[in-house]
C-alpha positions as CSV (number, residue, x, y, z in Angstrom):
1,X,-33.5,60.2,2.8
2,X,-32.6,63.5,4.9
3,X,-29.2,63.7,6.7
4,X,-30.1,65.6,10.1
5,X,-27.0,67.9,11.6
6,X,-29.1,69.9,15.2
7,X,-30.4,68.4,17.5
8,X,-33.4,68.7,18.7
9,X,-35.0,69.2,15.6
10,X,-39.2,68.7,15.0
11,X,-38.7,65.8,12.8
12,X,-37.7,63.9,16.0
13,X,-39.8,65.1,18.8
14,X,-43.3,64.8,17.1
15,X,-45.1,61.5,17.7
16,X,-45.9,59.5,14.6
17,X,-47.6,56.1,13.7
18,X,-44.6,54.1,14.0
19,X,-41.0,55.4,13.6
20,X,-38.4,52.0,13.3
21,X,-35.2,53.2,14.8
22,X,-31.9,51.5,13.8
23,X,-28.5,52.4,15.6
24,X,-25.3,51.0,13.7
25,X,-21.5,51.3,15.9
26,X,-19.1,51.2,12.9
27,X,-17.7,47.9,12.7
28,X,-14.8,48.8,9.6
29,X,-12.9,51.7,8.1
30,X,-14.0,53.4,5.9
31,X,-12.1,51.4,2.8
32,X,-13.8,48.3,4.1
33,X,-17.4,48.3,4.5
34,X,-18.9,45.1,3.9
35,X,-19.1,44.3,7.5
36,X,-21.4,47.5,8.3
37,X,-23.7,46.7,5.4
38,X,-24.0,43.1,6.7
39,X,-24.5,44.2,9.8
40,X,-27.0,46.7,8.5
41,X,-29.2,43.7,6.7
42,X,-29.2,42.2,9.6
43,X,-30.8,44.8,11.7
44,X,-33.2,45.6,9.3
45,X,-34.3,41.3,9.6
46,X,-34.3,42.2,12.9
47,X,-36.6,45.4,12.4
48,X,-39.3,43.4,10.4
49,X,-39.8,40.9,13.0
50,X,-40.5,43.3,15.9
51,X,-42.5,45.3,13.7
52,X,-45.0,42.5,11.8
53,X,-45.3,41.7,15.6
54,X,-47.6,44.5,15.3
55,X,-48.6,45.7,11.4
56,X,-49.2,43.6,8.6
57,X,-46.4,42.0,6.4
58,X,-47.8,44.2,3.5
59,X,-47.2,47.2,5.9
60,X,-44.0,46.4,6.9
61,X,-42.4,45.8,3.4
62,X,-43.5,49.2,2.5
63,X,-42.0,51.0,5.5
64,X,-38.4,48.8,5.4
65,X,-38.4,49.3,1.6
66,X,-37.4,52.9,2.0
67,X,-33.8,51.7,3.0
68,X,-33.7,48.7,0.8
69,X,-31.1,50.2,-1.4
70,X,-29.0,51.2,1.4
71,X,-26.9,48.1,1.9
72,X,-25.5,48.5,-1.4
73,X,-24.9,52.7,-1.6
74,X,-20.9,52.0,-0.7
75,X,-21.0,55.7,-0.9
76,X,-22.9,56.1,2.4
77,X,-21.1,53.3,4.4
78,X,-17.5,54.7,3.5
79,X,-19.0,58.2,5.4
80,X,-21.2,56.9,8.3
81,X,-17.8,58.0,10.8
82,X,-17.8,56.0,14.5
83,X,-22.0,55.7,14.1
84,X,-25.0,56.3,12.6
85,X,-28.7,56.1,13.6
86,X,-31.2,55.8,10.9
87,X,-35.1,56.8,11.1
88,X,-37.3,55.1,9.2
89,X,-41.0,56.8,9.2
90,X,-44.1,55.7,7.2
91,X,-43.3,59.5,5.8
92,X,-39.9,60.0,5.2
93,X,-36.2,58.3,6.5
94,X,-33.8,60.7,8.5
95,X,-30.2,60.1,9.4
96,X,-27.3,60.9,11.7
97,X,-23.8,60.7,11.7
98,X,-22.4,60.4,15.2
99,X,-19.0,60.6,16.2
100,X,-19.4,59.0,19.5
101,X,-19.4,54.7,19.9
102,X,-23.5,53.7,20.8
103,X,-25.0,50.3,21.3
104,X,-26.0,48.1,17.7
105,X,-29.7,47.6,18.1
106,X,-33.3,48.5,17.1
107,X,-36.6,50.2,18.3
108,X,-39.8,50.1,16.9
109,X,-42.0,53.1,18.8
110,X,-44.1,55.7,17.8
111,X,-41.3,57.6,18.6
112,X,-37.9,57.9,17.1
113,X,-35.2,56.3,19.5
114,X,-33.1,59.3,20.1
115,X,-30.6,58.1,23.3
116,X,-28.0,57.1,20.9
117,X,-27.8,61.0,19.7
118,X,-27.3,62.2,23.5
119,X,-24.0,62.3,24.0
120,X,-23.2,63.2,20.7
121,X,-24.9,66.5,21.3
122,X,-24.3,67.3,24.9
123,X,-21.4,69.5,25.2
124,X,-20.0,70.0,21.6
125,X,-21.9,68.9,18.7
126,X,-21.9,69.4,14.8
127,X,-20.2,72.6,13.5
128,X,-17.9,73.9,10.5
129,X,-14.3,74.6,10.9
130,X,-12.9,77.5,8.9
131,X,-8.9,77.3,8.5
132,X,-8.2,80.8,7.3
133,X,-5.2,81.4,5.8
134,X,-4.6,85.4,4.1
135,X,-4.8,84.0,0.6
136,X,-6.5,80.6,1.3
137,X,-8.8,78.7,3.1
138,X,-10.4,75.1,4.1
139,X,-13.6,74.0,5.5
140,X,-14.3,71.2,7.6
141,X,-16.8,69.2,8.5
142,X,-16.9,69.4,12.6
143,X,-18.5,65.9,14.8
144,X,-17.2,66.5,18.4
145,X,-13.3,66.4,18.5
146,X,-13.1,64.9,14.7
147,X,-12.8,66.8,11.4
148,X,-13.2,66.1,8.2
149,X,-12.2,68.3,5.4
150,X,-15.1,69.3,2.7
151,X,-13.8,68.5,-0.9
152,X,-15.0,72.3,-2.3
153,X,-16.1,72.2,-5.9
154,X,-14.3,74.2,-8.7
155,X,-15.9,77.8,-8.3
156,X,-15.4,77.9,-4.5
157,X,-13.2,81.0,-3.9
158,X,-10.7,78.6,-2.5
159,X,-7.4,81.4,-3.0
160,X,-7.5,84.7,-2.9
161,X,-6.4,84.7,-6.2
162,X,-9.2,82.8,-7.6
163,X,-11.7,84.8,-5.9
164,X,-10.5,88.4,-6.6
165,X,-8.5,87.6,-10.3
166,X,-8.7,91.1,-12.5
167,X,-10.0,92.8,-9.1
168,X,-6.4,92.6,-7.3
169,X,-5.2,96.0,-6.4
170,X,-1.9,94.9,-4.4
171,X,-0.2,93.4,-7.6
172,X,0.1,89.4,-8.1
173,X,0.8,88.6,-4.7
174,X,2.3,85.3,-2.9
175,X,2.9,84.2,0.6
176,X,5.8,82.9,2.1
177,X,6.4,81.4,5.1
178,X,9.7,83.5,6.2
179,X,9.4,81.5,10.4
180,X,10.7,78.3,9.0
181,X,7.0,76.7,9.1
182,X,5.7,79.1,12.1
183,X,3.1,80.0,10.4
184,X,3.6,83.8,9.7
185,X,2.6,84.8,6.2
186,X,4.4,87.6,4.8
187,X,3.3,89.3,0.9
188,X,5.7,89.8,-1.6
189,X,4.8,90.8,-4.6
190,X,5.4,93.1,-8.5
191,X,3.3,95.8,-6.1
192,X,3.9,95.9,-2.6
193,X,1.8,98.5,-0.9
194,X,0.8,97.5,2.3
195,X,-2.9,99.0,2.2
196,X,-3.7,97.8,-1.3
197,X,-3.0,94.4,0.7
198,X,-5.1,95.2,3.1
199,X,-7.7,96.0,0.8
200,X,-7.3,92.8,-1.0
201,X,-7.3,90.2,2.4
202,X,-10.4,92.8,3.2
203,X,-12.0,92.1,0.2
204,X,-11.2,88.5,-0.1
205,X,-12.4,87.8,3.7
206,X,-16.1,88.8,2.6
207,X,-16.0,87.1,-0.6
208,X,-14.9,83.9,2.3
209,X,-17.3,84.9,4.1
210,X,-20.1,85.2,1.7
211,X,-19.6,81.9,0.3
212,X,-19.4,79.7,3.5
213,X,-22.7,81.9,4.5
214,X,-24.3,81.2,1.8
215,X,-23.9,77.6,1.0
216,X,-22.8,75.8,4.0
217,X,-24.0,77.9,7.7
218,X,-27.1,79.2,6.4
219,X,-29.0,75.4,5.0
220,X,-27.3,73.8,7.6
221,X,-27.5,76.4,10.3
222,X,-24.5,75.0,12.3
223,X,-22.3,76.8,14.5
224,X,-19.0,78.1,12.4
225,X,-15.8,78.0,14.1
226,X,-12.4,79.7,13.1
227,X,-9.1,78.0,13.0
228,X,-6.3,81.2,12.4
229,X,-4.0,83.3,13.7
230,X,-5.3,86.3,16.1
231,X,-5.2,88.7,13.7
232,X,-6.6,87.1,11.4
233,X,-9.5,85.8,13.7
234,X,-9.7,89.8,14.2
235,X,-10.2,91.2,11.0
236,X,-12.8,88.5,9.4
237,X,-14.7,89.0,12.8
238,X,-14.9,92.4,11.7
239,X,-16.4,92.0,8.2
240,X,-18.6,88.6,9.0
241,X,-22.6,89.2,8.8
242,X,-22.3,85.6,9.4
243,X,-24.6,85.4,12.5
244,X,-23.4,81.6,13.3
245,X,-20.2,82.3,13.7
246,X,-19.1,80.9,17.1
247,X,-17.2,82.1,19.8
248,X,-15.1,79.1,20.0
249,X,-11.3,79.7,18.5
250,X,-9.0,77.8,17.1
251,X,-6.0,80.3,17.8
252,X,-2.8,78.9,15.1
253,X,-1.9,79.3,11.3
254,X,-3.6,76.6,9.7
255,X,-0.9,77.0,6.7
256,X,1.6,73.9,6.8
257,X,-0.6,71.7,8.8
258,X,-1.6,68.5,7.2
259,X,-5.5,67.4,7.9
260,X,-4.3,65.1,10.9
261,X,-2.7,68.3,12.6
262,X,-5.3,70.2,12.1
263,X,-7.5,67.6,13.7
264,X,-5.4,67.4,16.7
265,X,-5.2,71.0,17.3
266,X,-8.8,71.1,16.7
267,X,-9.0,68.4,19.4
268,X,-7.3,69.8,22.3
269,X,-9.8,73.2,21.9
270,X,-13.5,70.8,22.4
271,X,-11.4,68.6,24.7
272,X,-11.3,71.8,27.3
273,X,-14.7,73.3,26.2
274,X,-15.9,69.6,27.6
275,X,-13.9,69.4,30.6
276,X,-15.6,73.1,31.6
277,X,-19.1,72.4,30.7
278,X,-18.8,69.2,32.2
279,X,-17.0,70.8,35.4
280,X,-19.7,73.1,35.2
281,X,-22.9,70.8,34.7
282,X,-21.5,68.5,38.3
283,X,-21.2,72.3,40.4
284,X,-24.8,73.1,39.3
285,X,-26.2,69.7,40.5
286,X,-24.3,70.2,43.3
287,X,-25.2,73.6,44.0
288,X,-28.9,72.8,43.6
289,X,-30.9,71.9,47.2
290,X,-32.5,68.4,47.7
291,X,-35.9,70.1,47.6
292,X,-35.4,70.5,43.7
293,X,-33.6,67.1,43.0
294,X,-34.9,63.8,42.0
295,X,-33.5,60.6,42.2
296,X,-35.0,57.1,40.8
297,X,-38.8,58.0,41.6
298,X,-39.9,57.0,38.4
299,X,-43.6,58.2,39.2
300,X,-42.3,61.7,40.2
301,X,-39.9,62.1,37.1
302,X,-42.6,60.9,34.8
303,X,-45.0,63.6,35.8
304,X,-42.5,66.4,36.6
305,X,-41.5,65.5,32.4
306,X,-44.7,66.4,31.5
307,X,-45.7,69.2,33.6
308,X,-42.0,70.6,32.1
309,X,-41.0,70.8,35.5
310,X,-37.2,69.4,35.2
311,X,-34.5,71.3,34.3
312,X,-31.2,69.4,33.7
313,X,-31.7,65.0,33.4
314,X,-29.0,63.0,34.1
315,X,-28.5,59.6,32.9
316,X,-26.2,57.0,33.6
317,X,-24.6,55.9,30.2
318,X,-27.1,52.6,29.0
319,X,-29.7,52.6,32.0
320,X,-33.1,51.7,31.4
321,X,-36.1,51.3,33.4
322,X,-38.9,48.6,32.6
323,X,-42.5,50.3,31.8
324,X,-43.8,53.4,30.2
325,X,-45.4,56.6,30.8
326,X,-49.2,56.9,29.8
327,X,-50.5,60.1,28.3
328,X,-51.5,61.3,32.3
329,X,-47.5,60.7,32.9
330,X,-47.8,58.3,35.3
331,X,-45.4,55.6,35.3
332,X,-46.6,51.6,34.5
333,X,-43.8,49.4,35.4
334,X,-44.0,46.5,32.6
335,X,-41.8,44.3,30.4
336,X,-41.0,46.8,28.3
337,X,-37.2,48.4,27.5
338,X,-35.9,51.4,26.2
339,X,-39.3,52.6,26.5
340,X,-39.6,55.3,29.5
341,X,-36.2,56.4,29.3
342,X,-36.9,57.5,25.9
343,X,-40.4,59.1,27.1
344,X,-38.6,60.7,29.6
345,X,-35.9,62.2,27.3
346,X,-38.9,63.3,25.2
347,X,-40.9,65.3,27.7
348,X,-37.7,67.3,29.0
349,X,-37.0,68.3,25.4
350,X,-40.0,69.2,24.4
351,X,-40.2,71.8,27.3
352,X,-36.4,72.5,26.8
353,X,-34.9,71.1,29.3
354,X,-31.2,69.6,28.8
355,X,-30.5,66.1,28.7
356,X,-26.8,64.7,29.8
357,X,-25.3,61.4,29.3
358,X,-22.6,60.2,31.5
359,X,-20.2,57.2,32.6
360,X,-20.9,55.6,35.8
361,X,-17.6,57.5,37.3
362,X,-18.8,60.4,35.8
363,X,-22.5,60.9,38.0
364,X,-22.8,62.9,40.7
365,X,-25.6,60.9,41.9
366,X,-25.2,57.4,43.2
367,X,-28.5,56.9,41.5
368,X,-28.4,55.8,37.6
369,X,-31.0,58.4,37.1
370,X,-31.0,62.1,38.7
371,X,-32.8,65.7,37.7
372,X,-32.9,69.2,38.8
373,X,-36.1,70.9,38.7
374,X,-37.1,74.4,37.9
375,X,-37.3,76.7,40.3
């Protein structure tokens, strides 16, 4: 079972035989999950009926067997934040941890059900949060405007002590916080000379930057984002070759903050960076002319999708249309649900396009549905 982080990735967007898609809204905390892992057995009942409405019971047990063990890994449940969404493919079983609220349900398709992971995405997604300190620092792990700190193991070079040791050259060095919890770190030391400290927060900022590199931004490839003071920001912009770090800031000492302050802080930051591309996503629409806008013409959207003709797809937060697109893209209305939304969502991707997710107050169409084409 694969934990996913970007979105989109290939594992998603590539058709398969079958592909049982299981969204979970957390139901408990993380000290009490018994009621998402009931909640979980039940979906999965629910799973096998739709899909032995179409395979074989042998069939079936094989595919839902893959996640059998999951309602008793306590482990997993305690970290599944305000959602997850679990894949389960005849090949392997991929996962996401959401920090947004989605519907409780289940798909079976031959393609993954990927609506819930929308608006996780859409304007701020996963990412790590570095809180640099001189001598120290902390990682986080980054879902929209919630963090939660990485327990680093023993030979992480947490301090600058621990990472440099016999290489010190300004003397055995502390900080103290001399702005009555401001946040401004001064040395003092048995060898104060201000560029042999230089050298060392120099040195030790590479050694940082090194390790996050190397074991967290590089497998992962998420965005890195830095939580320090100016200056600081300054100098380990200077000496990263870490070619994810971000543009996005966290400007404040990260020192005496406790993990809920450094949340909120944290917060405030993606809070704006929404409101802007958000401000930003309405003036386009607005800005584009009628003859590149469509509305609810499902026949029109379905073949603009897969001649990558759209752009930017808006969607009202849970519409759905009834039907499907065949492999001409023409649209058949039908029983069906969460069916051609998902199609749709597909085909823009595929020809990277952007898809957005919005409340009802939210749309700047009065339609549920709404796209800009390319010029």
């Amino acid at each position: 079972m694969k934990e996913l982080f970007t979105f989109p990735t290939d594992e998603l967007l590539q058709e398969k035989e079958v592909v049982v898609s299981i969204s979970l809204n957390s139901e408990s905390n993380s000290f009490d999950t018994e009621a998402n892992q009931i909640q979980f057995q039940n979906l999965l009942k629910e799973a096998r009926e739709k899909l032995c409405e179409k395979y074989d019971e042998k069939f079936c047990e094989t595919l839902l067997d893959k996640v059998e063990g999951l309602r008793n890994n306590t482990d997993f449940w305690r970290k599944i934040t305000e959602s997850v969404v679990i894949y389960i493919t005849p090949q392997d079983v991929y996962f996401y941890r959401l920090s947004v609220s989605i519907n409780t349900g289940t798909v079976v398709s031959d393609q993954p059900y990927i609506l819930p992971l929308i608006s996780n995405f859409q304007y701020v997604s996963y990412y790590h949060l570095l809180c640099l300190n001189h001598d120290k620092f902390r990682l986080f792990n980054g879902r929209g405007d919630k963090a939660q700190e990485i327990d680093l193991p023993e030979d992480a070079p947490k301090t600058l002590t621990d990472a440099l040791g016999d290489e010190l050259t300004g003397g055995e060095l502390n900080v103290a916080d001399y702005a009555g919890g401001a946040g401004t770190g001064m040395f003092h030391g048995h060898n104060e000379k201000s560029n042999e400290v230089e050298i060392d927060q120099v040195n030790y900022f590479r050694i940082v930057d090194k390790y996050v590199h190397e074991n967290f931004s590089k497998p992962t490839e998420l965005p890195l984002v830095l939580f320090a003071l100016p200056e600081n920001i300054a100098d380990f912009e200077k000496i990263s070759k870490n070619e994810f770090l971000d543009e996005t800031k966290v400007e404040a000492s990260p020192a005496q903050l406790s993990n809920n302050d450094i949340q909120d802080k944290t917060s405030k930051v993606v809070n704006e960076i929404v409101n802007k591309r958000y401000k930003s996503l309405v003036e386009r629409y607005e800005e584009t002319t009628p003859e590149y806008k469509l509305g609810a013409q499902y026949n029109d959207l379905a073949m603009a999708s897969v001649q990558g003709k759209i752009d930017t797809l808006l969607l009202e937060n849970h519409y759905q249309v009834h039907g499907r697109i065949d492999e001409n893209g023409q649209y058949h209305e039908g029983t069906e649900t969460n069916i051609y939304v998902n199609q749709l969502v597909h085909n823009v991707l595929k020809t990277n396009g952007k898809v957005y997710v919005l409340e009802k107050a939210s749309m700047p169409s009065d339609t549920g549905i709404a796209a800009t084409l390319r010029f």
